[in-house]
C-alpha positions in Angstrom: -56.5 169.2 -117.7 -56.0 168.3 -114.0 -52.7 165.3 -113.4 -51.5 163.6 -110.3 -48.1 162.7 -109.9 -46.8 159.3 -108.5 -43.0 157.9 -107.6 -43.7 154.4 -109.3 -40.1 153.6 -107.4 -42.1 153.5 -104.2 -45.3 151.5 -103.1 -48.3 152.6 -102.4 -47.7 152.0 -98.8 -45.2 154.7 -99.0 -47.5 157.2 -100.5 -51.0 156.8 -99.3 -52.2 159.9 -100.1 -52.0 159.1 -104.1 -54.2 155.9 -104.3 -55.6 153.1 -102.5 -56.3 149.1 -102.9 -59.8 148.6 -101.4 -63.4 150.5 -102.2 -64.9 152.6 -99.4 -67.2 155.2 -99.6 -64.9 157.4 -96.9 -61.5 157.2 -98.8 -60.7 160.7 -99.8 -60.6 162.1 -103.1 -56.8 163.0 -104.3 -58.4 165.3 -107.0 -61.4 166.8 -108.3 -62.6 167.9 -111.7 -65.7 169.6 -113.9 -67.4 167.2 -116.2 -65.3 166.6 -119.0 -62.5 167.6 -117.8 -59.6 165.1 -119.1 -57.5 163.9 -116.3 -54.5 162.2 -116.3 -53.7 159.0 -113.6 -49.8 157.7 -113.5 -50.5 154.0 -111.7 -48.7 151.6 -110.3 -48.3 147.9 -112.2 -50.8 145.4 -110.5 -49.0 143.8 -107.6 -47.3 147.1 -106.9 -43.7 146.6 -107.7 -43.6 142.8 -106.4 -42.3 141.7 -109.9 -38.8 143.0 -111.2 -36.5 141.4 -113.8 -35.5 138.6 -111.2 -38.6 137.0 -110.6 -39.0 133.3 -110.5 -42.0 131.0 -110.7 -41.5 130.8 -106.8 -41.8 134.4 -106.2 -45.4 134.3 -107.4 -46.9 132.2 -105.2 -45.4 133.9 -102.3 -46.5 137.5 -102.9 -48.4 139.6 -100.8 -52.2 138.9 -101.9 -52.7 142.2 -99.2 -50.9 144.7 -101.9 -52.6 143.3 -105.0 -54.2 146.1 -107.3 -52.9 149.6 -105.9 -55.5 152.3 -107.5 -55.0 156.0 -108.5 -57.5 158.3 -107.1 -60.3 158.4 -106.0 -61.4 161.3 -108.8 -64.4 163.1 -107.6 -66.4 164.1 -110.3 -67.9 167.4 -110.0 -71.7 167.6 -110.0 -72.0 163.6 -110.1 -74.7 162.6 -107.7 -76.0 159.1 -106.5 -78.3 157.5 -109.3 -76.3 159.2 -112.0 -74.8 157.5 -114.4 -70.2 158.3 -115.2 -69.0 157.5 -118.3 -65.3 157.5 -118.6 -63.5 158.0 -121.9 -59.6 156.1 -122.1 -58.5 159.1 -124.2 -54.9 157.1 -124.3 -53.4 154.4 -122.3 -49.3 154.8 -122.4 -47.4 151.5 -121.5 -44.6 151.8 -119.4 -41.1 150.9 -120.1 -40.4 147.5 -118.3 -43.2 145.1 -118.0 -44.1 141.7 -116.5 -46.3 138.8 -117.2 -47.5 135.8 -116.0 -50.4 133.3 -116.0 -52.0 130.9 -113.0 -54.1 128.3 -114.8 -56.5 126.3 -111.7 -57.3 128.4 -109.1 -60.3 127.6 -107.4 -62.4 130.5 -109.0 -61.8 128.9 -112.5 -61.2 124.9 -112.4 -60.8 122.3 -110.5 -56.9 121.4 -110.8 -53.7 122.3 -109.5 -52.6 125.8 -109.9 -49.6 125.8 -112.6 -48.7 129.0 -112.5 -45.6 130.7 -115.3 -44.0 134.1 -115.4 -42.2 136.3 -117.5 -40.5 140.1 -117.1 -39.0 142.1 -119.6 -38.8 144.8 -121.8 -41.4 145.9 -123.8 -42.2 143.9 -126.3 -43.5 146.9 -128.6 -39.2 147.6 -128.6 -38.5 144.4 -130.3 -37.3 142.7 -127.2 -39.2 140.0 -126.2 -38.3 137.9 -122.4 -35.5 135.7 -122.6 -37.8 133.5 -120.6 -40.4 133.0 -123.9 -37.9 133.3 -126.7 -39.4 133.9 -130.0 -42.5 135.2 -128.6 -43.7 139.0 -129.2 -47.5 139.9 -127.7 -48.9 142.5 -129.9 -49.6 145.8 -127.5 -53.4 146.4 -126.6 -53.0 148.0 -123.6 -56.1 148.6 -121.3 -57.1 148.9 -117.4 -57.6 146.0 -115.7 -59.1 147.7 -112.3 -61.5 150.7 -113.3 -64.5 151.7 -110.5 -66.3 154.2 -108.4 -66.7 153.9 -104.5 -70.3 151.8 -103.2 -72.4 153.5 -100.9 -72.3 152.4 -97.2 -75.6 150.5 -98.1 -74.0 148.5 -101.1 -71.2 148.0 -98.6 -73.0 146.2 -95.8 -75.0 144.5 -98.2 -72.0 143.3 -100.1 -69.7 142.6 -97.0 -72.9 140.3 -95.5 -73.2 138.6 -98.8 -69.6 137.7 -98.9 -69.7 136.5 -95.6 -72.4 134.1 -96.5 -69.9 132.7 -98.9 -67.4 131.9 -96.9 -69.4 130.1 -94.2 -70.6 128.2 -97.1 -67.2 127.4 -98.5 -67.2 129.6 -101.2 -64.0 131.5 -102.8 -63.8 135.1 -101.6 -61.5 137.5 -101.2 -62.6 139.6 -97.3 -61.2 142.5 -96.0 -58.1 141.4 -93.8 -56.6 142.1 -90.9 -53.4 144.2 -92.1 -54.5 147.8 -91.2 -52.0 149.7 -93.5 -53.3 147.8 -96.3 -57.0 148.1 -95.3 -58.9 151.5 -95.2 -60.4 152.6 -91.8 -63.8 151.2 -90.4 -66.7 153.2 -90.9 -69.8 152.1 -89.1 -68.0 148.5 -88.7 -66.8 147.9 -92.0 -63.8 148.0 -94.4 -63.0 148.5 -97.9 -64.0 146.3 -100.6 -61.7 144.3 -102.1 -60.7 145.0 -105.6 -60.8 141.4 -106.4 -64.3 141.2 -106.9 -67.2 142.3 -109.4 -69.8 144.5 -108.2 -71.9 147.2 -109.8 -69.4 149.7 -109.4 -67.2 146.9 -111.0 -63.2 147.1 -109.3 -61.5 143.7 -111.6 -63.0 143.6 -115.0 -60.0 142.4 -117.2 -62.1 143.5 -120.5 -59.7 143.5 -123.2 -61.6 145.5 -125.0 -62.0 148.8 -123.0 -58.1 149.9 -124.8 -57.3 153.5 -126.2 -60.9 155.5 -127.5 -63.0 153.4 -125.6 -66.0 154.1 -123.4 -67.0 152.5 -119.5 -70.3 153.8 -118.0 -70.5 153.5 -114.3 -73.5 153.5 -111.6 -72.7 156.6 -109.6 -73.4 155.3 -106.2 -71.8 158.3 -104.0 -71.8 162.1 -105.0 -68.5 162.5 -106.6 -68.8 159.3 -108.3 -64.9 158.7 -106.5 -63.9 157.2 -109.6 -60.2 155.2 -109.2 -58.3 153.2 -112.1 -54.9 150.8 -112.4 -54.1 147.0 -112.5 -52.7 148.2 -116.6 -52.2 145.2 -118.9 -50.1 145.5 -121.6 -52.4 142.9 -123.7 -54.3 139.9 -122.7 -57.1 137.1 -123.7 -60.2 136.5 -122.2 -59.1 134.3 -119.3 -58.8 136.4 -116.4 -62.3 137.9 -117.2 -63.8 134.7 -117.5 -62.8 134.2 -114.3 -63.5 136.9 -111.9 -67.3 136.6 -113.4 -70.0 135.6 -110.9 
């Protein structure tokens, strides 16, 4: 069993050389094992540490988008090659001690109104102690992975980087590379990492509920290695969020 070790006290920023928060096919593995070899990936929570106990309504809407969805890996797959196909077993998903919630109801990817957005940040409820901010109100644990994917090949990512770049000169809702360089992955041939907020056949934000504890995720290997990376854990959710990322 191979394991990597992370300092959840810190951001990713401050160790780059456990994870990352876009796709590229050039981002370094941080370990490599045999098939079926059970690894184990610490990550980060899904805004990497922007939410504590404090947090207000306010603090939301002024987090940096840039940080969202800090991955552990990539996990390069020994003997994987392009055209294969990786399926990935959740053997156990462990929920972490303090937790945080929240919900944004109207974005433009969804609906049509204002964004109303709520928060909550507690304990766990599994302990019996739910937010003060939701009194009453215990969520039943069904932890899963809200970010799970393998790296795109340099062909997937021009054609995917030129297709999103059509939306936006249309008008549409996307999520580019941006500008901030310690967020952002170097160029290769002219182009930077994929954002995690998108769907793709090497999928990055899924939100299925169901892929919890025993479950099973097969993946187009587009790279040798596969470069398989996972985080963004939920503690439990409905269908919404995967409703909307869909295109």
């Amino acid at each position: 069993m191979k394991s990597i070790e992370i300092d959840r006290g810190k951001r990713l920023q401050a160790q780059p050389t456990t994870g990352h928060n876009r796709f590229h096919p050039s981002i370094p593995p941080i370990v490599s094992v045999d098939e079926g070899e059970e690894v184990v990936l610490p990550t980060r929570d899904g805004v990497d540490g922007q939410l504590g106990p404090s947090t207000t309504e306010a603090d939301i809407a002024s987090m940096e988008a840039g940080a969202i969805h800090p991955l552990t890996g990539p996990v390069f797959v020994k003997g994987a090659r392009a055209g294969d196909v990786l399926e990935v077993e959740f053997l156990d998903i462990c929920r972490a001690v303090r937790l945080h919630g929240g919900s944004s109801r109207g974005s433009a990817s969804c609906a049509t109104s204002s964004p109303r957005r709520s928060s909550c940040t507690g304990r766990s409820a599994m302990a019996g102690r739910p937010s003060p901010r939701l009194p009453g109100v215990r969520i039943p644990a069904a932890p899963f992975m809200g970010v799970s994917g393998v790296a795109p090949s340099m062909a997937q990512l021009r054609a995917w980087t030129a297709r999103e770049n059509d939306l936006i000169s249309r008008g549409g809702m996307v999520f580019p590379p941006d500008a901030n360089r310690r967020r952002s992955w170097p160029r290769t041939g002219g182009y930077r990492g994929l954002r995690t907020l998108r769907l793709a056949r090497t999928a990055a934000t899924s939100s299925v509920k169901q892929l919890t504890k025993g479950s099973k995720l097969l993946l187009p290997v587009s790279v040798d290695g596969a470069l398989f990376s996972t985080g963004d854990g939920h503690f439990a959710q409905g269908d919404g969020e995967v409703v909307c990322h869909r295109r």
